[in-house]
Z-matrix of the N, CA and C atoms (Angstrom, degrees):
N
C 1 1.447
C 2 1.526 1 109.55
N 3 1.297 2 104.41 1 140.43
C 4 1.537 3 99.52 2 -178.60
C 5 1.646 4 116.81 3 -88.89
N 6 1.524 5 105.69 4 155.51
C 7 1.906 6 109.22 5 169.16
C 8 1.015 7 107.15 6 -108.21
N 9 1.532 8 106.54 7 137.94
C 10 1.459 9 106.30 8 -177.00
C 11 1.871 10 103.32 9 -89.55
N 12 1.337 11 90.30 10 168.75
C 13 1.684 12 98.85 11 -161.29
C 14 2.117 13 91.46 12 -118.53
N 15 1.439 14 90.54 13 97.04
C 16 1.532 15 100.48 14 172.31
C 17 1.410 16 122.10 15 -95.08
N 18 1.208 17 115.09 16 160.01
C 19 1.552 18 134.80 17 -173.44
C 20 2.089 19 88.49 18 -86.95
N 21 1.230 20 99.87 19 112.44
C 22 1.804 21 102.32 20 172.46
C 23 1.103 22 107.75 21 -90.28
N 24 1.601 23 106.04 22 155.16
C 25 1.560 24 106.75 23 175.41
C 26 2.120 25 89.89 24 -92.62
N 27 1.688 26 86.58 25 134.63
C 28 1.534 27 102.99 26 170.10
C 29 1.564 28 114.20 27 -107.60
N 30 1.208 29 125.14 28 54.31
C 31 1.513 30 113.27 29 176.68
C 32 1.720 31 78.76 30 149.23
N 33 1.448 32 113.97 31 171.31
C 34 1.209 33 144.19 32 -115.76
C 35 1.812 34 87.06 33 -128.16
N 36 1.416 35 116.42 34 -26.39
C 37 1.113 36 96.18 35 179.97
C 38 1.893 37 109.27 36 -132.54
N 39 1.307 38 96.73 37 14.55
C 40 1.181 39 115.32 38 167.60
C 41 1.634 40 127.80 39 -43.21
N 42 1.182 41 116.63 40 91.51
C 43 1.751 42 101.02 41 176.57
C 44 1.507 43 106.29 42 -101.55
N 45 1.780 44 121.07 43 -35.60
C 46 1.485 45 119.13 44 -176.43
C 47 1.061 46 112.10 45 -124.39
N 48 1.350 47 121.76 46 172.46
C 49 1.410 48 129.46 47 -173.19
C 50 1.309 49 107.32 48 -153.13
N 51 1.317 50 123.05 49 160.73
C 52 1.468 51 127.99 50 172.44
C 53 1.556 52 117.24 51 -114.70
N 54 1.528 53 122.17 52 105.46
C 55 1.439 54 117.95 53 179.72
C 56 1.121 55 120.01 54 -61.14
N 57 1.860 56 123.57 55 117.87
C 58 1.447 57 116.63 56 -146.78
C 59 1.298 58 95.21 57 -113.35
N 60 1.354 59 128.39 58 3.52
C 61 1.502 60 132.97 59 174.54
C 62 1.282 61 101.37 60 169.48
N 63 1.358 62 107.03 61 -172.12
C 64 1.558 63 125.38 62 174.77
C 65 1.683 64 92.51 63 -167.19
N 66 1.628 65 92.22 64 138.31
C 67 1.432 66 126.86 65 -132.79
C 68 1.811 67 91.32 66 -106.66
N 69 1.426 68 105.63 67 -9.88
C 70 1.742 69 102.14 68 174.61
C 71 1.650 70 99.56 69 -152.06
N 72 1.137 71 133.70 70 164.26
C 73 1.538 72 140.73 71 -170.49
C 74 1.245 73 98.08 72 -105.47
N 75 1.329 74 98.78 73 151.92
C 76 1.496 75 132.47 74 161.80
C 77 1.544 76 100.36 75 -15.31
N 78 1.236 77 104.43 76 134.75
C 79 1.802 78 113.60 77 161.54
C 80 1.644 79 120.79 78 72.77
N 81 1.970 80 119.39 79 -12.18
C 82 1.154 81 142.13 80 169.08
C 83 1.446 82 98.24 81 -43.69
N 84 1.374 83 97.98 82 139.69
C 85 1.712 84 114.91 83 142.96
C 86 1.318 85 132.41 84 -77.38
N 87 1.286 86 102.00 85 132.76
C 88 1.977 87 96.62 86 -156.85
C 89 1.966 88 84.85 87 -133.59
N 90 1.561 89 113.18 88 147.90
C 91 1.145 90 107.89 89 164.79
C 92 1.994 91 89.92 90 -113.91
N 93 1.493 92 86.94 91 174.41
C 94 1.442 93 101.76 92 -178.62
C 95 1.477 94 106.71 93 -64.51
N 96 1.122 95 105.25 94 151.97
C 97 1.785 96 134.77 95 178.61
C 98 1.823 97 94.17 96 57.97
N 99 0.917 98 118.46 97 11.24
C 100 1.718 99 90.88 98 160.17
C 101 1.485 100 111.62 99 -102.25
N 102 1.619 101 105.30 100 158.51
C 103 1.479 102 116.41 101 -155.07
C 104 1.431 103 99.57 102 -72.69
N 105 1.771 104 88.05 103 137.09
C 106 1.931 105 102.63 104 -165.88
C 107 2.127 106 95.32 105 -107.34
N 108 1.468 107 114.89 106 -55.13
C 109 1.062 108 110.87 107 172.77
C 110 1.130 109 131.84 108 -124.70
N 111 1.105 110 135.50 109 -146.18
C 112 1.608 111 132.53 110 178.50
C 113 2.174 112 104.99 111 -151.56
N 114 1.293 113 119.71 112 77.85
C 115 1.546 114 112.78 113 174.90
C 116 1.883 115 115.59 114 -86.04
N 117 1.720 116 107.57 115 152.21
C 118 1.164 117 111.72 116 165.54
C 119 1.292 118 124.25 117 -105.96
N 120 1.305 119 100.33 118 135.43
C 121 1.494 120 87.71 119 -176.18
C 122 1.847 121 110.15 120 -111.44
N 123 1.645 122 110.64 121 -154.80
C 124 1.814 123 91.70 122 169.93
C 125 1.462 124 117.26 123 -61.98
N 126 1.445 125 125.20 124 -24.81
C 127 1.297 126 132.92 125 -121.59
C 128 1.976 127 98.70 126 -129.95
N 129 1.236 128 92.71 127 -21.11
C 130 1.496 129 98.89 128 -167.55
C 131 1.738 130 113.45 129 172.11
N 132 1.396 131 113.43 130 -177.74
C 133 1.305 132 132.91 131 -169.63
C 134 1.677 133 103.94 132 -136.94
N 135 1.553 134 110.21 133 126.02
C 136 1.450 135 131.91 134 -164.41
C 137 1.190 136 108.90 135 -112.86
N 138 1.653 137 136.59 136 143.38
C 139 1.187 138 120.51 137 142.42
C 140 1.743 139 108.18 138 -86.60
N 141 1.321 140 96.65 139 148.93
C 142 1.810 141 108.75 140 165.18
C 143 1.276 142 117.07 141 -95.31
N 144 2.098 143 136.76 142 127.40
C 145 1.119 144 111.54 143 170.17
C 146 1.290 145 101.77 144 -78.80
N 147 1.622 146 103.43 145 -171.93
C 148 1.434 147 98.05 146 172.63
C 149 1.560 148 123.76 147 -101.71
N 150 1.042 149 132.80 148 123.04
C 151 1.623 150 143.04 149 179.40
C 152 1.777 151 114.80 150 -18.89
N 153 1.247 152 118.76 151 -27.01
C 154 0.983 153 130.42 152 -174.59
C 155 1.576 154 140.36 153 178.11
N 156 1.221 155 136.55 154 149.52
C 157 1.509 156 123.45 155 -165.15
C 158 1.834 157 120.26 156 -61.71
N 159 0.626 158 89.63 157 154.43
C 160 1.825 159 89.57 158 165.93
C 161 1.621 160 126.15 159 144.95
N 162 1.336 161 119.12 160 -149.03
C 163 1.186 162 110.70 161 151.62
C 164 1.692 163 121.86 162 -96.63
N 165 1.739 164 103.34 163 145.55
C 166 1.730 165 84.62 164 -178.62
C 167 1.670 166 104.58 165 -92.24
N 168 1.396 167 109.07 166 172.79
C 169 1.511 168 123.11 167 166.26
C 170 1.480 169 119.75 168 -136.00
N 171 0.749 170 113.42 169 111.12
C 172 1.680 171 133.48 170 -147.62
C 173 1.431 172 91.03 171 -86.48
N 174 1.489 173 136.27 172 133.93
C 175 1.316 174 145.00 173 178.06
C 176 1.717 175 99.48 174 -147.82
N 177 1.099 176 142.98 175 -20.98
C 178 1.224 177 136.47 176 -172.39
C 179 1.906 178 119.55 177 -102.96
N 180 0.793 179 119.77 178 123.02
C 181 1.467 180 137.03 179 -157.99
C 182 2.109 181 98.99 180 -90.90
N 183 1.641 182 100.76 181 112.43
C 184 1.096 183 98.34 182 -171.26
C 185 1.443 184 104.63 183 -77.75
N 186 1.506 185 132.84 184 149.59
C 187 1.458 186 159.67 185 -177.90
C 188 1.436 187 101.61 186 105.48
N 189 1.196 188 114.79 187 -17.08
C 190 1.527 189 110.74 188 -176.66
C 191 1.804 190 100.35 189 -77.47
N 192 2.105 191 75.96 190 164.16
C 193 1.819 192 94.75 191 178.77
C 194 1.297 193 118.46 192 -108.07
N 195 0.974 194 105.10 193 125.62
C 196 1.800 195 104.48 194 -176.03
C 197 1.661 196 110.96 195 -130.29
N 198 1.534 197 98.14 196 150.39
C 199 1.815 198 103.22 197 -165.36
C 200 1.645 199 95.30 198 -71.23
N 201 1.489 200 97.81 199 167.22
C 202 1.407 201 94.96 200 158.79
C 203 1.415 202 117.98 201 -55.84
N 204 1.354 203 112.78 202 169.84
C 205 1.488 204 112.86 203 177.13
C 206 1.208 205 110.14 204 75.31
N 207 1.593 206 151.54 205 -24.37
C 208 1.618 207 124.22 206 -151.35
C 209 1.720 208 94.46 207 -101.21
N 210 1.091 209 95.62 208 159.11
C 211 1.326 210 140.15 209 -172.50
C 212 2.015 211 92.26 210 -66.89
N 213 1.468 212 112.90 211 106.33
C 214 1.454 213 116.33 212 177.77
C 215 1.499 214 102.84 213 -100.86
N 216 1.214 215 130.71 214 -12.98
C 217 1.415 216 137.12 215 -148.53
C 218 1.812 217 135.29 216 131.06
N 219 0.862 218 135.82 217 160.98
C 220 1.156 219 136.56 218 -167.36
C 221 1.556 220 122.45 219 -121.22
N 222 1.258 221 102.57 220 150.71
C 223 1.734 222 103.07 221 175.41
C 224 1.810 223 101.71 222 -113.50
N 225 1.207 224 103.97 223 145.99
C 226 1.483 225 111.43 224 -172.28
C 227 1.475 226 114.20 225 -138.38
């Protein structure tokens, strides 16, 4: 079953973020908690691990802004 790969809220007043990269390509093997992306927020720049092992599938377009919560891609 796949995990989806969400935009987290990092701070308290956080609603958007900007995906400032991604830290492995399309179709990579990723195990859990190693760093999957990199978001900006007002305040700063985060790495994300990743939620879980698998392969990733990349759906989110880095420089873009996305709300908390949306769906960037999946691990499978």
């Amino acid at each position: 079953m796949a995990t989806d790969i969400i935009l987290p809220k990092i701070g308290f007043s956080m609603t958007e973020g900007v995906l400032a990269e991604w830290l492995v390509e399309d179709g990579a093997t990723i195990k859990e908690g190693e760093p999957l992306y990199s978001i900006e927020s007002d305040k700063s720049t985060n790495e994300v691990e990743a939620p879980a092992s698998g392969t990733v599938h990349i759906t989110g377009v880095p420089g873009e802004t996305y709300e908390v919560g949306t769906v960037i891609g999946s691990i499978e």
